[in-house]
C-alpha positions in Angstrom: -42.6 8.9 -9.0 -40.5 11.0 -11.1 -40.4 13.8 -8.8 -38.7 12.1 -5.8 -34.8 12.4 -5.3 -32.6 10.4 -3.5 -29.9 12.5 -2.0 -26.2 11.1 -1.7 -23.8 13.2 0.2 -20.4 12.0 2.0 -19.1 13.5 5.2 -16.1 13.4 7.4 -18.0 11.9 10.0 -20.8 10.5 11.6 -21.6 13.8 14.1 -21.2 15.6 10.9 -24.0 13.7 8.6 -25.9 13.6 11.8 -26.1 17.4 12.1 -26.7 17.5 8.2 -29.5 15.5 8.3 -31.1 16.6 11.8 -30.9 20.7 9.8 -32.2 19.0 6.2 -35.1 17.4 8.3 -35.8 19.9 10.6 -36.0 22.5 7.8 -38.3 20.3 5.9 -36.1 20.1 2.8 -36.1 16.2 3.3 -38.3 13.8 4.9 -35.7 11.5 6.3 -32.1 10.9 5.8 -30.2 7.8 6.5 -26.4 7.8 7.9 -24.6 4.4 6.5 -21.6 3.6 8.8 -17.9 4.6 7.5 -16.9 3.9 4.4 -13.3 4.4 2.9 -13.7 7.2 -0.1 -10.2 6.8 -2.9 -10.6 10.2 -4.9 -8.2 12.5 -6.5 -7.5 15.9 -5.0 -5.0 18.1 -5.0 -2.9 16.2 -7.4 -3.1 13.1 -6.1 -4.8 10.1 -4.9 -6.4 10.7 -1.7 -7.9 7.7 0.9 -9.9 9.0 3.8 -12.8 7.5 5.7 -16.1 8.6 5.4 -19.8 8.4 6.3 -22.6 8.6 3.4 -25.9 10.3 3.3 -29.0 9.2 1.7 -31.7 11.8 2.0 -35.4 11.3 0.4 -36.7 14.7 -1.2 -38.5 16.3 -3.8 -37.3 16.7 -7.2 -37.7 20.7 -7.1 -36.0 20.9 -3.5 -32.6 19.5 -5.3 -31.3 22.9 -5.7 -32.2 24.0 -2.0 -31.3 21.0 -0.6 -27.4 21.2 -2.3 -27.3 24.5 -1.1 -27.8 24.3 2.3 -25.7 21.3 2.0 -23.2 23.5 0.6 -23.3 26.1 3.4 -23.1 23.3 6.5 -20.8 21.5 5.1 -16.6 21.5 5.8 -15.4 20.5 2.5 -15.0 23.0 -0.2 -16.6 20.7 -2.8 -18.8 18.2 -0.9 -20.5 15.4 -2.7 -23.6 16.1 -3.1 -25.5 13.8 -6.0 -29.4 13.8 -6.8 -30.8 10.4 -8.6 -33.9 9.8 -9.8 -36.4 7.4 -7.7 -38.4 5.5 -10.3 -40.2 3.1 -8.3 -41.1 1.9 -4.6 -43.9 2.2 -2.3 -46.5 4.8 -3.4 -47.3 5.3 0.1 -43.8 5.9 1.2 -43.4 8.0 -2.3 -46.6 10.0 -0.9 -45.3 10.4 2.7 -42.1 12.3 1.2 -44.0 14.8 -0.5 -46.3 15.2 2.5 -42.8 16.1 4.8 -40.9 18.1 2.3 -41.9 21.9 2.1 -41.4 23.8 -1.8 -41.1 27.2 -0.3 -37.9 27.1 1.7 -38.2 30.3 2.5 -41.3 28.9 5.4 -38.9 26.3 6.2 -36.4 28.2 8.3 
């Protein structure tokens, strides 16, 4: 179990976790993702505090995809610093656990 990752990422909106997720999945560098409905983020940036809504991002992946995946993230995304956080899954379902590693590619190179 140690080498599955829950992905959390925040976006400015729902078509933009949608197309997030629909390129993570299709690329194989998740399995699934799941879009929560808006939240309201409080954060400090550019000198003061900031209040904005938001949609989060929970993506199931491989512990040695983190990288890839926070990458790509990186390059879709329209923030200049998304959120982007990996944590460790240390239980659940083996079969579900299984199923991950089964739709989740380690070359991601092959993936698009």
């Amino acid at each position: 179990m140690d080498d599955i990752r829950l992905i959390y990422v925040t976006a400015a909106s729902r078509d933009q976790a949608i197309e997030l997720a629909r390129t993570l999945v299709g690329e194989r560098l998740v399995a699934c993702a799941n879009i929560l409905p808006e939240i309201t983020s409080i954060y400090w940036w550019d000198g003061a505090v900031q209040q904005e809504p938001e949609v989060a991002l929970i993506a199931k992946t491989r512990a040695d995809l983190v990288e890839a995946v926070t990458a790509r993230v990186g390059e879709l995304h329209s923030y200049s610093c998304p959120c982007v956080v990996a944590m460790p899954v240390v239980g659940g379902n083996p079969a579900f656990l299984d199923w991950i590693k089964a739709e989740t590619v380690i070359d991601v190179k092959t993936a698009r």
